[in-house]
PASEBA-1860 file (N, C-alpha, C; in nm, 3 decimals):
! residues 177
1> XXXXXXXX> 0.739/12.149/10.610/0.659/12.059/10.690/0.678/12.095/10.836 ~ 0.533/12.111/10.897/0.555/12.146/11.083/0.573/12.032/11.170 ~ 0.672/11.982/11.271/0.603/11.909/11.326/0.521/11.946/11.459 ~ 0.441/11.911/11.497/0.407/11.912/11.647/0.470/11.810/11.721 ~ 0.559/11.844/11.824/0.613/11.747/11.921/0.515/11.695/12.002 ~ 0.539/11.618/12.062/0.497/11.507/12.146/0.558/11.577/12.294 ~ 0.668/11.616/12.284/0.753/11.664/12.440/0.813/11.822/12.357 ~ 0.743/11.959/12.424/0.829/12.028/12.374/0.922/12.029/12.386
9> XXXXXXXX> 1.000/12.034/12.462/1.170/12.024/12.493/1.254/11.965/12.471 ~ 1.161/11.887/12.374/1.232/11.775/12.313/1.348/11.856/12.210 ~ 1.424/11.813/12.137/1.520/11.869/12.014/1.501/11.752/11.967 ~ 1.475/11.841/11.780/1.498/11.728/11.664/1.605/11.749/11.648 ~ 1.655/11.633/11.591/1.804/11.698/11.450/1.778/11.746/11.406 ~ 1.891/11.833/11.326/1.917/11.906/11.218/2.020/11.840/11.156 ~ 2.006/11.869/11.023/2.122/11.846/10.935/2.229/11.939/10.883 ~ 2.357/11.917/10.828/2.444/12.021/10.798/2.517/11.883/10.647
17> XXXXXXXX> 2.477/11.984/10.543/2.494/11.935/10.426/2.671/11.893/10.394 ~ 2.721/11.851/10.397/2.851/11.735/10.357/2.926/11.838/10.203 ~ 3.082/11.846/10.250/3.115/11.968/10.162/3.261/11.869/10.095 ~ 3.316/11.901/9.971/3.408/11.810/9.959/3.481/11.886/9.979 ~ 3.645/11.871/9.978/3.780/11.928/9.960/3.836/12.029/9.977 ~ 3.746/12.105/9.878/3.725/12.224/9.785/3.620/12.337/9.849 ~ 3.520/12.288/9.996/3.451/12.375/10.023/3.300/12.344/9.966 ~ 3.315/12.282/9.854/3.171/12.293/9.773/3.026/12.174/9.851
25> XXXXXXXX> 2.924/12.230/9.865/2.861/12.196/9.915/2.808/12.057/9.771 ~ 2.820/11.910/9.836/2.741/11.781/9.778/2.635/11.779/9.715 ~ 2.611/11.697/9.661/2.495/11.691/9.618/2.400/11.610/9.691 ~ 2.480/11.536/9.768/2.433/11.435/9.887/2.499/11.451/9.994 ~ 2.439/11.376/10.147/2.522/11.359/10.249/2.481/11.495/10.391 ~ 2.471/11.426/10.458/2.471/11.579/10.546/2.494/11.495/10.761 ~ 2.568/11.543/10.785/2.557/11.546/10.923/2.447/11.519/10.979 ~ 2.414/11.476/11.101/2.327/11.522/11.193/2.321/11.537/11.292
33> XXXXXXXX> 2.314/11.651/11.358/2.353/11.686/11.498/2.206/11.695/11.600 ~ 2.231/11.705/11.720/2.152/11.732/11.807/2.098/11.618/11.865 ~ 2.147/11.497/11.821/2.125/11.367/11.839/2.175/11.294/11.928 ~ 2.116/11.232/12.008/2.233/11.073/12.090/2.169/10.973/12.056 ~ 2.192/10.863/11.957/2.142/10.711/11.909/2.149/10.608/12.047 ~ 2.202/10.660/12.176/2.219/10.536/12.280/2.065/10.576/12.294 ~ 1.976/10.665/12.338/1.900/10.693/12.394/1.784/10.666/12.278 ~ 1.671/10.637/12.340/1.508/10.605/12.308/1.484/10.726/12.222
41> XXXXXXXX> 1.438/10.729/12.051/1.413/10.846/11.955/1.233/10.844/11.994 ~ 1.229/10.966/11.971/1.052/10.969/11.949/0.998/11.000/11.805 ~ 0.883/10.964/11.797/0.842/10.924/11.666/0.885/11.057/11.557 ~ 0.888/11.179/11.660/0.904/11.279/11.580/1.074/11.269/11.528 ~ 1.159/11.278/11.633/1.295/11.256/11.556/1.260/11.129/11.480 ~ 1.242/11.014/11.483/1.210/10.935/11.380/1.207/10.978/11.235 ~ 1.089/11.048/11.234/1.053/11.083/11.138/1.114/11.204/11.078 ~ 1.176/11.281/11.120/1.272/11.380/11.117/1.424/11.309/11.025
49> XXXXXXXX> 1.478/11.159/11.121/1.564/11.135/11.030/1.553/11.071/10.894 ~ 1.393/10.974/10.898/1.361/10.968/10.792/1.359/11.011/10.654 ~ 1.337/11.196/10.721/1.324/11.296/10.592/1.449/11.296/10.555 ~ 1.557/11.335/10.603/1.646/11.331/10.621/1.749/11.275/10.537 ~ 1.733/11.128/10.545/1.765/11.005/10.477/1.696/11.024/10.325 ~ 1.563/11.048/10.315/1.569/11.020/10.200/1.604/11.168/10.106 ~ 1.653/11.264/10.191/1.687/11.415/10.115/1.813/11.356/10.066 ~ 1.922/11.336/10.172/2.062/11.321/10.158/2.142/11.185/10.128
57> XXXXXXXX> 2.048/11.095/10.140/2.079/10.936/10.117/2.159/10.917/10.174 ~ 2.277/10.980/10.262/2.391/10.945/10.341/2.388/11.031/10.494 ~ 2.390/10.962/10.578/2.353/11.037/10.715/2.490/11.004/10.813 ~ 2.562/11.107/10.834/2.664/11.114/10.911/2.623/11.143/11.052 ~ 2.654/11.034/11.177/2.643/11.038/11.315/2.737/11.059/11.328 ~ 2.853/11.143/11.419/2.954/11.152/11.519/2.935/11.181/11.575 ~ 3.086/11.115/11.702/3.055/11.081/11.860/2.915/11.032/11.907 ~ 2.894/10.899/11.884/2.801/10.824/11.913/2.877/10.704/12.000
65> XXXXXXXX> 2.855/10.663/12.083/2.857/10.561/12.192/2.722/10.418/12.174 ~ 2.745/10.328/12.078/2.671/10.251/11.996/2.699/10.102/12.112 ~ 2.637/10.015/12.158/2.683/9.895/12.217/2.599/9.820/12.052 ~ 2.605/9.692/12.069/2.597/9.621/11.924/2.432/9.615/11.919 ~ 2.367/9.609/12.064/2.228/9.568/12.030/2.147/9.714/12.001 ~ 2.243/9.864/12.050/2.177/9.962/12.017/2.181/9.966/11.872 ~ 2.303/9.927/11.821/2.294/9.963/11.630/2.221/9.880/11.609 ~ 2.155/9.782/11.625/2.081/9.707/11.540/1.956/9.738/11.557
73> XXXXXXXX> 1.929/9.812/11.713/1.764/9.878/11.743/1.769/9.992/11.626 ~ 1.851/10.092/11.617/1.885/10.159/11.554/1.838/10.144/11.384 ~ 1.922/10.054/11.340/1.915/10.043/11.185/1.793/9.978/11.144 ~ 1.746/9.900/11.253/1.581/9.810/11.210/1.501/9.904/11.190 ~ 1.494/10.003/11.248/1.417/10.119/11.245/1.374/10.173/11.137 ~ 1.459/10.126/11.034/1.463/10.201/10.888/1.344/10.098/10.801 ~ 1.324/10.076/10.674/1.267/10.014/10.581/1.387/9.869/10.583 ~ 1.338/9.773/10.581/1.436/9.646/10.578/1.324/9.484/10.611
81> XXXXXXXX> 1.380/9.412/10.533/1.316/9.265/10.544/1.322/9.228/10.688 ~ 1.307/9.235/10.817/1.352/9.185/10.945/1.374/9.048/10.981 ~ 1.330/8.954/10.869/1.387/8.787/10.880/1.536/8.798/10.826 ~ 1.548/8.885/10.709/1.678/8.833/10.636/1.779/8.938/10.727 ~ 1.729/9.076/10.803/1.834/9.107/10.895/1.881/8.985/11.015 ~ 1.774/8.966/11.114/1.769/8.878/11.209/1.870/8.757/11.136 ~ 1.852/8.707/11.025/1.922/8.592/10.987/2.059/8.622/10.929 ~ 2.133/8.746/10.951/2.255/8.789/10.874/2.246/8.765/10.727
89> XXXXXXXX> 2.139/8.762/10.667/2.094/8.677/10.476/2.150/8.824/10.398 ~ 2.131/8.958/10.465/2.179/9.064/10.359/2.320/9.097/10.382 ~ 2.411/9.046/10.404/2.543/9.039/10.464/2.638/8.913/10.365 ~ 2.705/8.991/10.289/2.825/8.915/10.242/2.869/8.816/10.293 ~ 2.912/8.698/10.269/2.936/8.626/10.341/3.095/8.585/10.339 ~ 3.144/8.659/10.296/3.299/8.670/10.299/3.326/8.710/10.436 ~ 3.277/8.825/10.520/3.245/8.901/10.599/3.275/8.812/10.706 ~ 3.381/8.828/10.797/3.311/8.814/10.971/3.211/8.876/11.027
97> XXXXXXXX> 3.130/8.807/11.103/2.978/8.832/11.143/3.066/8.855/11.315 ~ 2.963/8.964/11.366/3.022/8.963/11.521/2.984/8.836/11.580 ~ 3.034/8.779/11.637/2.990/8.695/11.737/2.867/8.713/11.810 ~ 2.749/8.650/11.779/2.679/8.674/11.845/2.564/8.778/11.802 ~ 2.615/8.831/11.695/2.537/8.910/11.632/2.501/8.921/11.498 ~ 2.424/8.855/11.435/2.444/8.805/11.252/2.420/8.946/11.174 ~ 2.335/9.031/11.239/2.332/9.151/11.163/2.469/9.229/11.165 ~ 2.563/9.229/11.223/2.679/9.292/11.248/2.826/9.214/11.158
105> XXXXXXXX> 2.860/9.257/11.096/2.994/9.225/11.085/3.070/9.348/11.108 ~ 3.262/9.233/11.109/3.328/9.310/11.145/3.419/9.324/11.064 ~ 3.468/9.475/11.026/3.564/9.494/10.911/3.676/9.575/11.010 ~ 3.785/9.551/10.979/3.880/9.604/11.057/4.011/9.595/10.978 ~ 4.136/9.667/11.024/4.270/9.704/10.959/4.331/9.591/11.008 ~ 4.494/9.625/10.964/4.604/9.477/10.968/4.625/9.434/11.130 ~ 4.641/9.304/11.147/4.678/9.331/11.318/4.577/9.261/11.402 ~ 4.621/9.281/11.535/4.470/9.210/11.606/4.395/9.368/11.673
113> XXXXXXXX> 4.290/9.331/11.715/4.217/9.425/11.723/4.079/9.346/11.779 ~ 4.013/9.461/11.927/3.931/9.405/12.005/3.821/9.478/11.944 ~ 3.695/9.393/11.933/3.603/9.459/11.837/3.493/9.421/11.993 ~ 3.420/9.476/12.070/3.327/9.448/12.141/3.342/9.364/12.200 ~ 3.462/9.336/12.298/3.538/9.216/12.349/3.618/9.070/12.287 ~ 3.574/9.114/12.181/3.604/8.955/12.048/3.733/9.003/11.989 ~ 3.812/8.935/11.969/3.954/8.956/11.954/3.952/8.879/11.789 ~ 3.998/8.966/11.703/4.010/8.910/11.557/4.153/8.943/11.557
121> XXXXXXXX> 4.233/8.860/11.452/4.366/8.890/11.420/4.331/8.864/11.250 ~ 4.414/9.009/11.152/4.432/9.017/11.059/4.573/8.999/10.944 ~ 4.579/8.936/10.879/4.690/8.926/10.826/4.664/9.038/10.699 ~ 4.813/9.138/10.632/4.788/9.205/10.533/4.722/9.166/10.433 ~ 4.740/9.023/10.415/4.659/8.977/10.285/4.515/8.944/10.308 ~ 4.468/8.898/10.426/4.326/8.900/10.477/4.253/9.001/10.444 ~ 4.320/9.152/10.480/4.285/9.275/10.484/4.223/9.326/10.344 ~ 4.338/9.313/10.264/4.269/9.326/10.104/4.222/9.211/9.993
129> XXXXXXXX> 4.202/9.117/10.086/4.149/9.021/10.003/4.030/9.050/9.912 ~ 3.925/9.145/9.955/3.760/9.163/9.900/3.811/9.316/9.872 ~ 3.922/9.398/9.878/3.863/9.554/9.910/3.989/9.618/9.806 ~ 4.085/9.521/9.734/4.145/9.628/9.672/4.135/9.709/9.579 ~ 4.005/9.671/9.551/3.921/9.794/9.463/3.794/9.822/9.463 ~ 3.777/9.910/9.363/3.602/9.988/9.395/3.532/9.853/9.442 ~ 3.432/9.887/9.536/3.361/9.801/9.632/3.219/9.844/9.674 ~ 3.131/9.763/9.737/3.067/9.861/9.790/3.008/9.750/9.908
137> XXXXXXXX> 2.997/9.792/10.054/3.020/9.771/10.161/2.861/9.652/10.190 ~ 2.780/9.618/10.064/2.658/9.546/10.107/2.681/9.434/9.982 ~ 2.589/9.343/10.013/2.535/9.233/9.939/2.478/9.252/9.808 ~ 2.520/9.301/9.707/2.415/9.315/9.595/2.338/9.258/9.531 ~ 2.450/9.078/9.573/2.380/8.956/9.514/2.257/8.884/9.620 ~ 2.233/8.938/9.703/2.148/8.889/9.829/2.008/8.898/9.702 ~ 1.899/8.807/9.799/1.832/8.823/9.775/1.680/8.927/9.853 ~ 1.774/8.954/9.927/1.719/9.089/9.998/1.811/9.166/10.027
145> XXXXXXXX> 1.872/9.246/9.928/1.934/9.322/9.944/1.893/9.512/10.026 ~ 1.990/9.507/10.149/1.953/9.607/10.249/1.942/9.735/10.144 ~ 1.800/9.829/10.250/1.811/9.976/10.196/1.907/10.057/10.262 ~ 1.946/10.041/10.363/2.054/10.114/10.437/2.211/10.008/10.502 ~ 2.306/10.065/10.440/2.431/10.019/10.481/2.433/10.099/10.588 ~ 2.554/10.063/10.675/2.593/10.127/10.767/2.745/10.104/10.799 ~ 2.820/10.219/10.889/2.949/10.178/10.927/2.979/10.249/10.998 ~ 2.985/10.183/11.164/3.006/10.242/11.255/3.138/10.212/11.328
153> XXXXXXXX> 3.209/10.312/11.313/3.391/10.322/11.404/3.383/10.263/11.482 ~ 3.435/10.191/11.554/3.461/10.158/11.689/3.605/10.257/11.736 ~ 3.715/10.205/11.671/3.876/10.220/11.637/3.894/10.340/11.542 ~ 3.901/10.478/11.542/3.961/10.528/11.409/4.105/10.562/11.471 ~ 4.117/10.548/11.323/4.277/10.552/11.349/4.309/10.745/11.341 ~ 4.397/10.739/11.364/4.501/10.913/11.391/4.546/11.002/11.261 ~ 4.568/10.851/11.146/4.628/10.910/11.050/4.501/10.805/10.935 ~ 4.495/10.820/10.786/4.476/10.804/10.700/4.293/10.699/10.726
161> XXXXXXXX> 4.286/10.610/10.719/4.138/10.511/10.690/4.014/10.598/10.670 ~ 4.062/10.702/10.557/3.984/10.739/10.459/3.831/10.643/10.429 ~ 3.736/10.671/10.402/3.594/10.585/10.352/3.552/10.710/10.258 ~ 3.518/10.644/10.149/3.447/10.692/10.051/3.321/10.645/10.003 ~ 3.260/10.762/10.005/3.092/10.732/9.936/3.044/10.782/9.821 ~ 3.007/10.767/9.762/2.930/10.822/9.635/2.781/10.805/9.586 ~ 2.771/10.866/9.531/2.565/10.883/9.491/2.558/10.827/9.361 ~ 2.496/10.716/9.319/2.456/10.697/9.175/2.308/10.786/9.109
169> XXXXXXXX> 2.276/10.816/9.182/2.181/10.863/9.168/2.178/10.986/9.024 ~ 2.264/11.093/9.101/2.289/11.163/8.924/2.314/11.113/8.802 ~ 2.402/10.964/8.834/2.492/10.899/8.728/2.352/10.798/8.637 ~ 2.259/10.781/8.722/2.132/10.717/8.683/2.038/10.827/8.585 ~ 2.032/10.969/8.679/1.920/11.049/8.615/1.970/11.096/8.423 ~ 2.178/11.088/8.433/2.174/11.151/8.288/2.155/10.986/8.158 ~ 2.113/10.884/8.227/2.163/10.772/8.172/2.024/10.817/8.045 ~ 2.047/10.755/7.917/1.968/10.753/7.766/1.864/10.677/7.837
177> X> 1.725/10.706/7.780/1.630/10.613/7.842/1.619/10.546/7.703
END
């Protein structure tokens, strides 16, 4: 597919396909570089990450500089109910919601910790109350359940807070019809 830009000088992304352990290239997942999310996308990157999204179903941003109202310009952007975002309705409700922001919650490690000026304190047992096992980071029981999760660092830590993703998608295609 060609696009014609709007601004030549513009740069789309590109993607760089997501490798596990071992070197081996995913079956899903891919980087995307050439990008800054603070700044105004044009329809063509738009549509660029679009493709994108629905090639790799998992879209890795790093080093992004996000304030709370850019992620949410950001993620609206995608396919989504915009009453039940605006109303925090696809959001767990176990979840701290940012202050001030219902589309946003905040997940964070043991300890206190400044999340966008808002100061949460965690106790160890707070921490794994919802997460000490397989999980998955959205509402399933919503009744608008989101097409795109998201999870953006503020804090990474130096050593270990590992995140894991996985694709059902294969696990769907070998299922007996």
């Amino acid at each position: 597919m060609s696009i014609k830009l709007e601004n030549p000088n513009q740069i789309l992304p590109s993607f760089k396909p997501l490798h596990n352990q071992f070197g081996k290239e995913l079956s899903f997942g891919a980087e995307v570089v050439g990008i800054d999310l603070s700044k105004s996308l044009s329809y063509q990157q738009w549509e660029t990450l679009i493709a994108g999204f629905e090639k790799y179903s998992l879209l890795l941003f790093k080093n992004q500089q996000l304030t709370p109202e850019m992620e949410i310009d950001f993620l609206t952007k995608f396919p989504h109910d915009i009453q039940a975002v605006k109303e925090g309705r696809n959001i767990a409700p176990f979840y701290k919601k940012l202050p001030g922001y219902p589309p946003l919650l905040s997940l964070h490690g043991y300890g206190s910790f400044t999340h966008y000026g808002h100061e949460f304190t965690l106790t160890a047992g707070e921490v794994f109350k919802y997460s000490r096992i397989w999980h998955t980071d959205f509402n399933s029981i919503s009744d608008t359940p989101p097409v795109v999760s998201a999870v953006y660092a503020v804090v990474v830590p130096k050593k270990g807070g590992e995140t894991l993703f996985c694709s059902s998608i294969k696990a769907y295609e070998v299922l007996t019809p």
